[in-house]
N, CA, C and O atoms as CSV, one atom per row, in Angstrom:
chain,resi,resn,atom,element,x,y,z
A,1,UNK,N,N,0.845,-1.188,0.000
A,1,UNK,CA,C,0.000,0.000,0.000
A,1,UNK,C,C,0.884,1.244,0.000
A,1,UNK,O,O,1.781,1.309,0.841
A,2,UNK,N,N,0.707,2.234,-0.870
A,2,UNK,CA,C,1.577,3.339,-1.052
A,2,UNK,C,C,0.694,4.205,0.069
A,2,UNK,O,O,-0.475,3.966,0.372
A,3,UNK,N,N,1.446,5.158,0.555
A,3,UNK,CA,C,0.933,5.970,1.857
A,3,UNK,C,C,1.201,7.268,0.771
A,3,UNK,O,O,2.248,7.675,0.267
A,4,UNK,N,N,-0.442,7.809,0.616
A,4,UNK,CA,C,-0.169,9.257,0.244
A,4,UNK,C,C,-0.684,10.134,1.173
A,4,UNK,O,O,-1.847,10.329,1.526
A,5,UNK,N,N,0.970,10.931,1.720
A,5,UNK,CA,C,0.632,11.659,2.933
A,5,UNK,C,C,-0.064,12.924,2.612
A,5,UNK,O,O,-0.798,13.554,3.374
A,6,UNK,N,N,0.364,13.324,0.963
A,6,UNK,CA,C,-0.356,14.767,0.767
A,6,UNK,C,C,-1.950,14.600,0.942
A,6,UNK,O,O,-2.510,15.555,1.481
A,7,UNK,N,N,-2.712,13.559,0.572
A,7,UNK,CA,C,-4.142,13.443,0.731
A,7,UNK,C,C,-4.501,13.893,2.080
A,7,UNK,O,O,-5.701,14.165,2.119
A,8,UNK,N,N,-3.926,14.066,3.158
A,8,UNK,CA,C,-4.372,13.998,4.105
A,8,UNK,C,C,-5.159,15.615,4.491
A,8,UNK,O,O,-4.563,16.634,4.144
A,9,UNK,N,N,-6.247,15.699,5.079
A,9,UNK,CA,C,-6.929,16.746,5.070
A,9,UNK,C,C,-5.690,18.131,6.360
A,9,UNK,O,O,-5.261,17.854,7.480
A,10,UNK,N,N,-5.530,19.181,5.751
A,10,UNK,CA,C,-5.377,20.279,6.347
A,10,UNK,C,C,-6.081,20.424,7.808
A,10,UNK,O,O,-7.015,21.218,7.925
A,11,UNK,N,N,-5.655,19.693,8.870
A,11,UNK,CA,C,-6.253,20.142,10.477
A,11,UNK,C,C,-5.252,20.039,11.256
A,11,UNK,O,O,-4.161,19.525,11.010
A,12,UNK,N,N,-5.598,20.506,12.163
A,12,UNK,CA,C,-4.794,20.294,13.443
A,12,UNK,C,C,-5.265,19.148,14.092
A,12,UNK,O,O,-4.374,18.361,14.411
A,13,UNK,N,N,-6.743,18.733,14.463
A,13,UNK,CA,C,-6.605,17.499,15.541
A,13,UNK,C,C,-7.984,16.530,14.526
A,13,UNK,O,O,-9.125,16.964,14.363
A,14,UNK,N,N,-7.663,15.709,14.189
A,14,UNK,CA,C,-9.036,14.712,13.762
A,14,UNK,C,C,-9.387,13.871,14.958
A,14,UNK,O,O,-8.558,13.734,15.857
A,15,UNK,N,N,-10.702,13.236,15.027
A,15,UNK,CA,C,-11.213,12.852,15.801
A,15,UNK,C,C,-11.289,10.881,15.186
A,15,UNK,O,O,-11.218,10.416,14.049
A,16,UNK,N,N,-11.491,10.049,16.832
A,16,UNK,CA,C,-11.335,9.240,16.102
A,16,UNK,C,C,-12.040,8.348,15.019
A,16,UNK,O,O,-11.598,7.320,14.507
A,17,UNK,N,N,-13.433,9.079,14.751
A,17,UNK,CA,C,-14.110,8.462,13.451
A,17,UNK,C,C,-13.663,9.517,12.488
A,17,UNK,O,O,-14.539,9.237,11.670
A,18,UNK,N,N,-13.164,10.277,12.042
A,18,UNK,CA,C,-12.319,10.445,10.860
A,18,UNK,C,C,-10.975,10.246,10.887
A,18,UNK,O,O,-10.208,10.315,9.927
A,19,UNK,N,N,-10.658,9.939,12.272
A,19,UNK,CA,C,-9.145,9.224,11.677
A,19,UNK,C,C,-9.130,7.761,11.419
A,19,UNK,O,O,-8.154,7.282,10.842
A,20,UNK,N,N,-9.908,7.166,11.712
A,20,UNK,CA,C,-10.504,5.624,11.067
A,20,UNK,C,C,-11.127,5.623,9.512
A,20,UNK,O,O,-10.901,4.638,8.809
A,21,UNK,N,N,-11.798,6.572,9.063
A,21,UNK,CA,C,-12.547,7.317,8.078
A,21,UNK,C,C,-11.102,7.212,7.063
A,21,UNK,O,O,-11.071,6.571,6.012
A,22,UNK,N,N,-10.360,7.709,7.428
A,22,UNK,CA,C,-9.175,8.313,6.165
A,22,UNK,C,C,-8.104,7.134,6.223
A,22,UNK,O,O,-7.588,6.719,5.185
A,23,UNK,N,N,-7.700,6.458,7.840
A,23,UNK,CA,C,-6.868,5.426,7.195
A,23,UNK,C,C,-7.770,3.811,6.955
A,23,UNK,O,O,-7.232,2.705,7.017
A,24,UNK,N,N,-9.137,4.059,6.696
A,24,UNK,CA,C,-10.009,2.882,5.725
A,24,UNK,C,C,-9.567,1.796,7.235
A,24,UNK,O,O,-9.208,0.671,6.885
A,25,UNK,N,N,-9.566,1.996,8.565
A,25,UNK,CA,C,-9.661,0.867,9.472
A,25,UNK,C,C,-10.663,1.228,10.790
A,25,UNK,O,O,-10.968,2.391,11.051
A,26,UNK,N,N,-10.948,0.525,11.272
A,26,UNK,CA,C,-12.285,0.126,12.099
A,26,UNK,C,C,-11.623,1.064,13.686
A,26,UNK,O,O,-10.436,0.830,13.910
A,27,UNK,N,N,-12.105,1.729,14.377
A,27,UNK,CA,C,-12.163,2.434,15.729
A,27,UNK,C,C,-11.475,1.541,16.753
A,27,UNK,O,O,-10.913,1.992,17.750
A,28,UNK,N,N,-11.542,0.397,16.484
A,28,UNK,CA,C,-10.951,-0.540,17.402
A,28,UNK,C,C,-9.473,-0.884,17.222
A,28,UNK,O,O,-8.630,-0.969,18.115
A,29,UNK,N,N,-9.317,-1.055,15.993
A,29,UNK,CA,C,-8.076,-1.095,16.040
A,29,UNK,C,C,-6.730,0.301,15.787
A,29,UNK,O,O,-5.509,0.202,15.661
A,30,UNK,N,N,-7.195,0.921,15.791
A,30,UNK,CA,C,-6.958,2.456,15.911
A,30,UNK,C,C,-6.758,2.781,17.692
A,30,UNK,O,O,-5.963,3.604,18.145
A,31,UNK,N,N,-7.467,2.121,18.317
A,31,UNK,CA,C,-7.636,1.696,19.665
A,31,UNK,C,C,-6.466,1.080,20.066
A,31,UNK,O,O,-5.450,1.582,20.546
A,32,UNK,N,N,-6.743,-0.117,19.799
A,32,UNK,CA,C,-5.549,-1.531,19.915
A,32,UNK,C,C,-3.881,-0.731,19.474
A,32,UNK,O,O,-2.819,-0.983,20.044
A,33,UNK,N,N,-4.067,0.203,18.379
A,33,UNK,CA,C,-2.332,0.399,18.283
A,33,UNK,C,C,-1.907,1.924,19.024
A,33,UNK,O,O,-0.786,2.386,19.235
A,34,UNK,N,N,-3.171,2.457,19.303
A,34,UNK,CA,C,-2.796,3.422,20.082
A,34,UNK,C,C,-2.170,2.796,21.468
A,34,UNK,O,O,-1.085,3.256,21.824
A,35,UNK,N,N,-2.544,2.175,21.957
A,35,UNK,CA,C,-2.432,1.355,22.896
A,35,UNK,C,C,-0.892,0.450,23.180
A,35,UNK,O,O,-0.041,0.432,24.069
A,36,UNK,N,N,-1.148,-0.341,21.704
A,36,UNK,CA,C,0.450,-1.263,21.891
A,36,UNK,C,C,1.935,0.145,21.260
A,36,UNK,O,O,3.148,-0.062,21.252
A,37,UNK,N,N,1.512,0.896,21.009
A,37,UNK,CA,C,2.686,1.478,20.500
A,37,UNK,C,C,2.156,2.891,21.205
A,37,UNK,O,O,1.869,3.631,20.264
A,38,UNK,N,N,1.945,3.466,22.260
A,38,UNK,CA,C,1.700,4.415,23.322
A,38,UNK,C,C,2.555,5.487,23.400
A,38,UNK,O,O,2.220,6.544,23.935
A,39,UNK,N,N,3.740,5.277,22.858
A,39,UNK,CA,C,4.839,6.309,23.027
A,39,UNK,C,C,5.349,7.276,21.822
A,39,UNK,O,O,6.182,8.182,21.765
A,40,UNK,N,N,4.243,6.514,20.648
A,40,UNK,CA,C,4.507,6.990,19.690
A,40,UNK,C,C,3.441,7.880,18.777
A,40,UNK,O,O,3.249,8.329,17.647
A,41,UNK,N,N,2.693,7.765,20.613
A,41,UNK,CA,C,1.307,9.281,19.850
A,41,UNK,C,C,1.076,10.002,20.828
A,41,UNK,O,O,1.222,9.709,22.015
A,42,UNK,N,N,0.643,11.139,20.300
A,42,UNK,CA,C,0.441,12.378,21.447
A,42,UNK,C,C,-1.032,12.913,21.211
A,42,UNK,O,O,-1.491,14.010,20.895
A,43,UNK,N,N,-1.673,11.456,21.547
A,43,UNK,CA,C,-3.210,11.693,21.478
A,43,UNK,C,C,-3.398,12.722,22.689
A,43,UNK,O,O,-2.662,12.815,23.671
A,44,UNK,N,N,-4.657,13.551,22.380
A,44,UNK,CA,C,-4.909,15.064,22.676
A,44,UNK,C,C,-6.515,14.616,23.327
A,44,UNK,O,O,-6.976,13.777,22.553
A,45,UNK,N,N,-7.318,14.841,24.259
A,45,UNK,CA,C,-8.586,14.583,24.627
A,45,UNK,C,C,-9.144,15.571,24.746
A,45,UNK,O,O,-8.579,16.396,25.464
A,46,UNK,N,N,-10.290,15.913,24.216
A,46,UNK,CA,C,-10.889,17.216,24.265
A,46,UNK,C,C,-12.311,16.221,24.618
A,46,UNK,O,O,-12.673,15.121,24.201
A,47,UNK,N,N,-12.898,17.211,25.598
A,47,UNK,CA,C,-14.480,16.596,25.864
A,47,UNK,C,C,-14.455,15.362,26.185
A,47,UNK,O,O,-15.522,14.749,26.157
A,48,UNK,N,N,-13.304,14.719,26.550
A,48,UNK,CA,C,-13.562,12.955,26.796
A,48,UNK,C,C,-13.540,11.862,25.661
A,48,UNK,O,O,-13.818,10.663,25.627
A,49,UNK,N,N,-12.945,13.092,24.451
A,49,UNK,CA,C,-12.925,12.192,23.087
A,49,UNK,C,C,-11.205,12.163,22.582
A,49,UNK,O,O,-10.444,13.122,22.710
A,50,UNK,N,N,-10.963,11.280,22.192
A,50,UNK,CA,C,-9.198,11.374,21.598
A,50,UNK,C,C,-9.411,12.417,20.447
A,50,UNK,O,O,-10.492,12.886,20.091
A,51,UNK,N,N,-8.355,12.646,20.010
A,51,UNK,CA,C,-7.881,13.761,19.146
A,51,UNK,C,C,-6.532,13.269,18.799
A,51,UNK,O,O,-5.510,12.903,19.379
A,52,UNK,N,N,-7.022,13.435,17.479
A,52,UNK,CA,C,-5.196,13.093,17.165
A,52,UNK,C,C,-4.536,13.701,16.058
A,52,UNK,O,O,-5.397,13.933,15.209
A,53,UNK,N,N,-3.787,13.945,15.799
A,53,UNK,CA,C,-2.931,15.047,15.130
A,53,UNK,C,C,-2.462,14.509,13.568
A,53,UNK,O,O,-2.463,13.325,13.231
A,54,UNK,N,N,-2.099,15.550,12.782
A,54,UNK,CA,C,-1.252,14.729,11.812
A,54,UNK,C,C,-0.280,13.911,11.666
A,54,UNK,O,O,-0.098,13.393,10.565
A,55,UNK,N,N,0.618,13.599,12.842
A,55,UNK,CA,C,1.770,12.718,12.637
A,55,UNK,C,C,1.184,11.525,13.708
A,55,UNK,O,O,1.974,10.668,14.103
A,56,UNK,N,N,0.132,11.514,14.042
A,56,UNK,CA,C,-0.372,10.566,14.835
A,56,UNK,C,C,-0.490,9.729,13.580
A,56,UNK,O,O,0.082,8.671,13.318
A,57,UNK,N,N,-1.614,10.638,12.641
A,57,UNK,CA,C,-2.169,9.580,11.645
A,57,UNK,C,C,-0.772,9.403,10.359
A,57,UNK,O,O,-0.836,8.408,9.637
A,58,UNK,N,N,0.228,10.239,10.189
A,58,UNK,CA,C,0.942,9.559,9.955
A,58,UNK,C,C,1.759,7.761,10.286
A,58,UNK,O,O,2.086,6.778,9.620
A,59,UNK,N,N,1.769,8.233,11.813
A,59,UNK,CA,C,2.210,7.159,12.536
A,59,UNK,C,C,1.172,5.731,12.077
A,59,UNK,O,O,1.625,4.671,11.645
A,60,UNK,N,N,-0.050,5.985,12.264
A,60,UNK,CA,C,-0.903,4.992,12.335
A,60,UNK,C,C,-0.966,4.451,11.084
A,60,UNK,O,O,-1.725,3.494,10.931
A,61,UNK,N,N,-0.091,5.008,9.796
A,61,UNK,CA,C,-0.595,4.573,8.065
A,61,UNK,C,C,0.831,4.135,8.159
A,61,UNK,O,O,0.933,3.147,7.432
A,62,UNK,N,N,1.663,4.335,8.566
A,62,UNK,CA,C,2.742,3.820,8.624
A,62,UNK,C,C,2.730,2.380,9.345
A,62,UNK,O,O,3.306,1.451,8.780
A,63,UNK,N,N,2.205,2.213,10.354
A,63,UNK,CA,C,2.034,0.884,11.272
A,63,UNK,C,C,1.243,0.109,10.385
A,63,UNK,O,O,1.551,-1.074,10.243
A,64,UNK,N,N,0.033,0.691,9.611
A,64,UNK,CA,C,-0.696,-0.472,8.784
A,64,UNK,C,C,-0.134,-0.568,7.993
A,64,UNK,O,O,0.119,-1.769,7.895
A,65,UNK,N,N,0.563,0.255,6.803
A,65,UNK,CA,C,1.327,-0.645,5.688
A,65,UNK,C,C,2.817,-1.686,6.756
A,65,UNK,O,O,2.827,-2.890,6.499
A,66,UNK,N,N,3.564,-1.350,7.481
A,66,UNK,CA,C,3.683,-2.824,8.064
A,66,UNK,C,C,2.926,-3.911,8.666
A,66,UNK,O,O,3.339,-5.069,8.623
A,67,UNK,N,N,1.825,-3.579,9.230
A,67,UNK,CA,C,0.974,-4.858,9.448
A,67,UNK,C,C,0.260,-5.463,8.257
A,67,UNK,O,O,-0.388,-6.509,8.207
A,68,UNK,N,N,0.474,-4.729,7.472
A,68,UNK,CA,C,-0.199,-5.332,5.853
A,68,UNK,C,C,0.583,-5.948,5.092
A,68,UNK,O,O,0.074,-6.605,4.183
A,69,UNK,N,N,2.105,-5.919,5.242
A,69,UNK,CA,C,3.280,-6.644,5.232
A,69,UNK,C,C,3.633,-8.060,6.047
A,69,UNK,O,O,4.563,-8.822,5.784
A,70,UNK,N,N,2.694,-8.197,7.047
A,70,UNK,CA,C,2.616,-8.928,7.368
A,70,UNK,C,C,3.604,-8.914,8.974
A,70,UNK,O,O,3.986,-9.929,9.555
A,71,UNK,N,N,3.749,-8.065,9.239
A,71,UNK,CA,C,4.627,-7.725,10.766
A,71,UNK,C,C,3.742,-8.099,12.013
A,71,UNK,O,O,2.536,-8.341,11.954
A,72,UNK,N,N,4.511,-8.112,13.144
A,72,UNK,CA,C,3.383,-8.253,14.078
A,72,UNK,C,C,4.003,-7.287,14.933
A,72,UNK,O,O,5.088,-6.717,14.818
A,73,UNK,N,N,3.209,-7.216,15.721
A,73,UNK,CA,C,3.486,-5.665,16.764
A,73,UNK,C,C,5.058,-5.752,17.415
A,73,UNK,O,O,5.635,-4.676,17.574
A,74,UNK,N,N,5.630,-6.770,17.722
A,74,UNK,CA,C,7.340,-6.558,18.052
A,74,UNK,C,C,8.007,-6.080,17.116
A,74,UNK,O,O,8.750,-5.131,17.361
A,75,UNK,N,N,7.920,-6.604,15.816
A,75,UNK,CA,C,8.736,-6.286,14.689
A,75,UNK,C,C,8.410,-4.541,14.259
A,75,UNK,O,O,9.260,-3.704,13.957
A,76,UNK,N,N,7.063,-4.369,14.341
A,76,UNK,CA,C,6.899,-2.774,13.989
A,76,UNK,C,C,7.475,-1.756,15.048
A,76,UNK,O,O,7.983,-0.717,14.628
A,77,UNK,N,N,7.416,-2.018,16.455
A,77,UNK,CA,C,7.951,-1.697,17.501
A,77,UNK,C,C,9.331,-1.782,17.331
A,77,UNK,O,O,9.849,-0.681,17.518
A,78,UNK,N,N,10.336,-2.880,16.977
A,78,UNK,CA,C,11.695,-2.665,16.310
A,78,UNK,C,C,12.222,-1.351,15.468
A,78,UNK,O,O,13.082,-0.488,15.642
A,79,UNK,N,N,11.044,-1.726,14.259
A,79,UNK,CA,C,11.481,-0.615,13.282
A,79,UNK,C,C,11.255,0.754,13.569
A,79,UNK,O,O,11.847,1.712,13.072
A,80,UNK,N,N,10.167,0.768,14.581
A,80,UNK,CA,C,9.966,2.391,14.798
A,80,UNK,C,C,10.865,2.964,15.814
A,80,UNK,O,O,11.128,4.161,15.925
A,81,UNK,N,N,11.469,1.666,16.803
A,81,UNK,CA,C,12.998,2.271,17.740
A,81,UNK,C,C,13.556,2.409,16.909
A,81,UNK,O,O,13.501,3.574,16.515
A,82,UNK,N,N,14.231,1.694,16.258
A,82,UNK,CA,C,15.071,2.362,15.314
A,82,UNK,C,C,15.855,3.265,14.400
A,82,UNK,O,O,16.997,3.371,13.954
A,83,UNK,N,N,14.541,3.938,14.331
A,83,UNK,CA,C,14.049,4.881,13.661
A,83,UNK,C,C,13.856,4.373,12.103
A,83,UNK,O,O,14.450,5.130,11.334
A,84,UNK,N,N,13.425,3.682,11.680
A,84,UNK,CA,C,13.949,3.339,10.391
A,84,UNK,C,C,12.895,4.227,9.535
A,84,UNK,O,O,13.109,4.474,8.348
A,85,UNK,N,N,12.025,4.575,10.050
A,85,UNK,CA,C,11.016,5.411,9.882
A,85,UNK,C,C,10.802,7.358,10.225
A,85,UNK,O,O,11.083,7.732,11.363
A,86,UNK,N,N,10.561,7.886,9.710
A,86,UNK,CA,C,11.337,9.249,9.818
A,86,UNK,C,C,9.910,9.929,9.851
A,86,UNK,O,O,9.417,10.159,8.746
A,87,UNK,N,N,9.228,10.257,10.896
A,87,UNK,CA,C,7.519,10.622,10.968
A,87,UNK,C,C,7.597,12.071,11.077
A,87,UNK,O,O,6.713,12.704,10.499
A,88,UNK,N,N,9.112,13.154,12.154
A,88,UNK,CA,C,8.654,14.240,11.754
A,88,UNK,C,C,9.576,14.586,10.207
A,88,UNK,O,O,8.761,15.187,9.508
A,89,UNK,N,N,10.446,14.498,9.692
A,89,UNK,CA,C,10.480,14.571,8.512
A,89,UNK,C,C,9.625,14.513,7.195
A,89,UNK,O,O,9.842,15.088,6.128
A,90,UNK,N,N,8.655,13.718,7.523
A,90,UNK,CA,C,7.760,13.384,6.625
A,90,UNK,C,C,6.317,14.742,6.797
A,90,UNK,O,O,5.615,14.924,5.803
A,91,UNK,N,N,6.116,15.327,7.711
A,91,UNK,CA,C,5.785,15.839,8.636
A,91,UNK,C,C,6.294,17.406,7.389
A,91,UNK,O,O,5.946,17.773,6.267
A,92,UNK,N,N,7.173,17.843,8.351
A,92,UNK,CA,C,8.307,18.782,7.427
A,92,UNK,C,C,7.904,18.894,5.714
A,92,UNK,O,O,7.283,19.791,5.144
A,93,UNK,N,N,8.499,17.648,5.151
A,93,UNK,CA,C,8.289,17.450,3.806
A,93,UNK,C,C,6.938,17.875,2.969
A,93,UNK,O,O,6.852,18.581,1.964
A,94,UNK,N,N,5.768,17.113,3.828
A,94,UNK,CA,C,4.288,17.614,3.501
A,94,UNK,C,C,3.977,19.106,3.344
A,94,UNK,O,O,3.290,19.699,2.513
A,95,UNK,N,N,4.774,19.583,4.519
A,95,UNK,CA,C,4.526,21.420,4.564
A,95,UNK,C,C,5.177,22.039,3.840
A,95,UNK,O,O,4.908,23.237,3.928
A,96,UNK,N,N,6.063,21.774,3.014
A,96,UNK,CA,C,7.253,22.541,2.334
A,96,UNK,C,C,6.416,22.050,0.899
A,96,UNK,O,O,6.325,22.906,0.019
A,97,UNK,N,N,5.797,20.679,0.642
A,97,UNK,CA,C,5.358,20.645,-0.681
A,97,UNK,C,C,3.860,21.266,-0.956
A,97,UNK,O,O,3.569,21.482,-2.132
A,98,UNK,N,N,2.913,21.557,0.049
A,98,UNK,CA,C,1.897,22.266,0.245
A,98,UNK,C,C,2.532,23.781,-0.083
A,98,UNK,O,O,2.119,24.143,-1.184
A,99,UNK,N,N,3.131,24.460,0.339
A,99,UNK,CA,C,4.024,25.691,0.227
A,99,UNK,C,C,3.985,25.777,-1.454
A,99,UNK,O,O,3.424,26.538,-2.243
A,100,UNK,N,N,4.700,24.827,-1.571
A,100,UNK,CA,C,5.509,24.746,-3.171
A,100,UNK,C,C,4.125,25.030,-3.916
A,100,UNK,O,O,4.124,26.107,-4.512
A,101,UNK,N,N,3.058,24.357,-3.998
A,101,UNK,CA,C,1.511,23.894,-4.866
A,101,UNK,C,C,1.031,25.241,-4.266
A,101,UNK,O,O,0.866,26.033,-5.194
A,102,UNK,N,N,0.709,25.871,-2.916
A,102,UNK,CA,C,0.606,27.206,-3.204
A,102,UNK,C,C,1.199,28.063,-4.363
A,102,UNK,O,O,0.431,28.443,-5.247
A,103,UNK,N,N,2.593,28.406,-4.415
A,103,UNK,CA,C,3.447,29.417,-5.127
A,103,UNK,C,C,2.884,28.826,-6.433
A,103,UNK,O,O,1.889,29.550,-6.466
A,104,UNK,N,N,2.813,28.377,-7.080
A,104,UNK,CA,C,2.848,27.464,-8.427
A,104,UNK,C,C,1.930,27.674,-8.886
A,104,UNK,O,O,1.989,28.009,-10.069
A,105,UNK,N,N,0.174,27.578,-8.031
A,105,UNK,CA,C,-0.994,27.802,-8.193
A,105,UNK,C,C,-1.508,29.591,-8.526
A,105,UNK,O,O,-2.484,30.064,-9.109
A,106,UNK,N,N,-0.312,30.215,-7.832
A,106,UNK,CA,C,-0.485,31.446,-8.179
A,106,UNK,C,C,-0.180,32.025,-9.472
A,106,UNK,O,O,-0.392,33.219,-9.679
């Protein structure tokens, strides 16, 4: 599965039925990896509801194309110590090419 990060809608915090909504997976398991990989989101609660940010849902499209690879939660937990994965860079990159499609559009 190719991860296209530019699709991702312009917000600051999505909630968790549109962040299930955009990465095409069920509330529960959005649940389940918030959960097994805890250190690697800075879920936000407003009103008693999660909130989660753009590099959350980065994080979370990143964890499913390895679990769609067939990984299981140690091995994705490996690669993300690691760093082998670069979430605020990607992060960075998105805003500088949004920038760019501004100037261009003008």
């Amino acid at each position: 599965m190719e991860i296209d990060l530019a699709s991702l809608p312009d917000k600051k915090y999505f909630t968790m039925g549109e962040a299930s909504e955009i990465l095409a997976v069920k509330d529960y398991i959005l649940r389940y990896w918030e959960k097994a990989f805890k250190k690697y989101f800075s879920v936000k609660r407003i009103s008693n509801r999660r909130m989660f940010q753009k590099s959350d849902l980065i994080t979370f499209l990143k964890i499913k194309e390895l679990s769609e690879r067939g990984l299981n939660v140690k091995a994705i937990k490996k690669i993300l110590e690691e760093g082998d994965l670069s979430l605020e860079l990607d992060i960075e990159i998105i805003e500088s090419l949004k920038e760019v499609l501004k100037i261009l559009k003008n």
